[in-house]
C-alpha positions as CSV (number, residue, x, y, z in Angstrom):
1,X,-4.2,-5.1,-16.9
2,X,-1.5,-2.8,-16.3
3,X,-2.0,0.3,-13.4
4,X,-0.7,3.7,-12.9
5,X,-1.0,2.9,-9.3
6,X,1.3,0.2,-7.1
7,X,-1.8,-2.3,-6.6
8,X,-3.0,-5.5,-8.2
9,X,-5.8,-7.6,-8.8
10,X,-4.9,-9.2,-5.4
11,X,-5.3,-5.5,-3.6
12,X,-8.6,-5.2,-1.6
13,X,-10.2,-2.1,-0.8
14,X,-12.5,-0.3,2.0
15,X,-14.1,3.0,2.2
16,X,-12.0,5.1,4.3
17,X,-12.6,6.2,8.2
18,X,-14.0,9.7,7.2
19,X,-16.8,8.4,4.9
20,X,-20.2,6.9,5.2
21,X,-21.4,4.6,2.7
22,X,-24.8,3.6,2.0
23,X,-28.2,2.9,0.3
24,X,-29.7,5.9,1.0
25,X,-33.8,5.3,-0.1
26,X,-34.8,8.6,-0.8
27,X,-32.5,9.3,-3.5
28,X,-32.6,5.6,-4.8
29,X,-29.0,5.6,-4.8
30,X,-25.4,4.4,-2.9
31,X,-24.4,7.6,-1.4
32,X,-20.6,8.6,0.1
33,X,-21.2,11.1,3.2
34,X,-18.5,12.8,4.2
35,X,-18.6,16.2,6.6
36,X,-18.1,18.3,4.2
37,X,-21.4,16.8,2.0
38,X,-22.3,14.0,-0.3
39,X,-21.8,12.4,-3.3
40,X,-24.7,10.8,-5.3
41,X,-23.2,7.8,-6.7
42,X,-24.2,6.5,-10.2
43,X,-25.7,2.6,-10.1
44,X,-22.3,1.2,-11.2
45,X,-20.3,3.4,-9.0
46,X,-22.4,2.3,-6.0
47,X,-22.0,-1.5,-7.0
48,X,-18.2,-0.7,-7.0
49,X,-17.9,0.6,-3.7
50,X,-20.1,-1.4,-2.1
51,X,-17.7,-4.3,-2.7
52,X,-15.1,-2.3,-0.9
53,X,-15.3,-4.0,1.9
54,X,-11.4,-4.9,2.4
55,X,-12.5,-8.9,1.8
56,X,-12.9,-8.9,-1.4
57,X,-9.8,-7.9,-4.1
58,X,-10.4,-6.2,-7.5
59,X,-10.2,-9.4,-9.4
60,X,-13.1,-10.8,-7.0
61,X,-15.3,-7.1,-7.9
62,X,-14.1,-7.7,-11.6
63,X,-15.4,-11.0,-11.6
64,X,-18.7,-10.1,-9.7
65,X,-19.4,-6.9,-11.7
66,X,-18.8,-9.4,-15.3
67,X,-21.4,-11.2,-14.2
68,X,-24.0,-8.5,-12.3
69,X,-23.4,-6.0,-15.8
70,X,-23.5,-9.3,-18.4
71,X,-19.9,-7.9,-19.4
72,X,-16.8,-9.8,-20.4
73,X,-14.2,-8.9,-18.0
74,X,-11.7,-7.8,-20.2
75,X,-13.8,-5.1,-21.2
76,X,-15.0,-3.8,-17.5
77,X,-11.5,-4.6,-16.2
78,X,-9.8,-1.3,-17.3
79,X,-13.1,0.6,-16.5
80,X,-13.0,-0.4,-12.5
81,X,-9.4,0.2,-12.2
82,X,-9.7,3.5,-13.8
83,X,-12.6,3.8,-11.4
84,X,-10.6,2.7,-7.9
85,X,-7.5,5.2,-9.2
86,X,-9.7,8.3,-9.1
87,X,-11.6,7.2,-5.8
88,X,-8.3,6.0,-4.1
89,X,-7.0,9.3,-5.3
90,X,-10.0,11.5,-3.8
91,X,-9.1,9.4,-0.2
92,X,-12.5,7.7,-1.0
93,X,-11.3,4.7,-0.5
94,X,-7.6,2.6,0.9
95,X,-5.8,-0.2,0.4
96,X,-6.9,-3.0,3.4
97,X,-3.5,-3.8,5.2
C-alpha cells in the first residue's frame, strides 16, 4: 500500500498530549476529548485508535482489525491508512519516536 504521507506499515502511532481517549459508557462509544470538546467516535474509529498506543505499528492494527472485522487485509488496508492520514492530519494522533 502506497501513502500520501512519509510512514509505513512499520510506523506506530499514539494519541497526542492534548487528547483524551477513552470508553466513555454513557454514550457506548470511544470518545477523543480535547479542550475545546469531543468527538463521538464510530465503533471502527474507536477500535483504530485505541490501538494507538505507540507499540503497535499499522501493519500490527491491519492485521488485528482483519481479524476483529472478518476482513481480508487487502481490503481494510487502504481504509486504515486513509483513516490514520486524516487523524494524523487533525493532530489527533503522532508518529511514536
Amino acid at each position: 500500500m502506497t501513502n500520501s504521507n512519509n510512514y509505513t506499515g512499520l510506523t506506530r502511532f499514539r494519541i497526542a498530549p492534548v487528547f483524551m481517549f477513552r470508553w466513555e459508557e454513557s454514550q457506548q462509544a470511544y470518545v477523543l476529548m480535547y479542550p475545546e470538546g469531543i468527538v463521538k467516535l464510530n465503533p471502527t474509529a474507536g477500535e483504530i485508535l485505541n490501538r494507538c498506543d505507540g507499540a503497535r505499528t499499522v501493519s500490527d492494527i491491519v492485521a488485528e482489525l482483519s481479524g476483529l472485522f472478518s476482513e481480508a487485509p487487502d481490503f481494510i488496508e487502504p481504509r486504515i491508512h486513509q483513516f490514520l492520514e486524516v487523524c494524523h492530519g487533525k493532530g489527533w494522533i503522532q508518529p511514536e519516536s
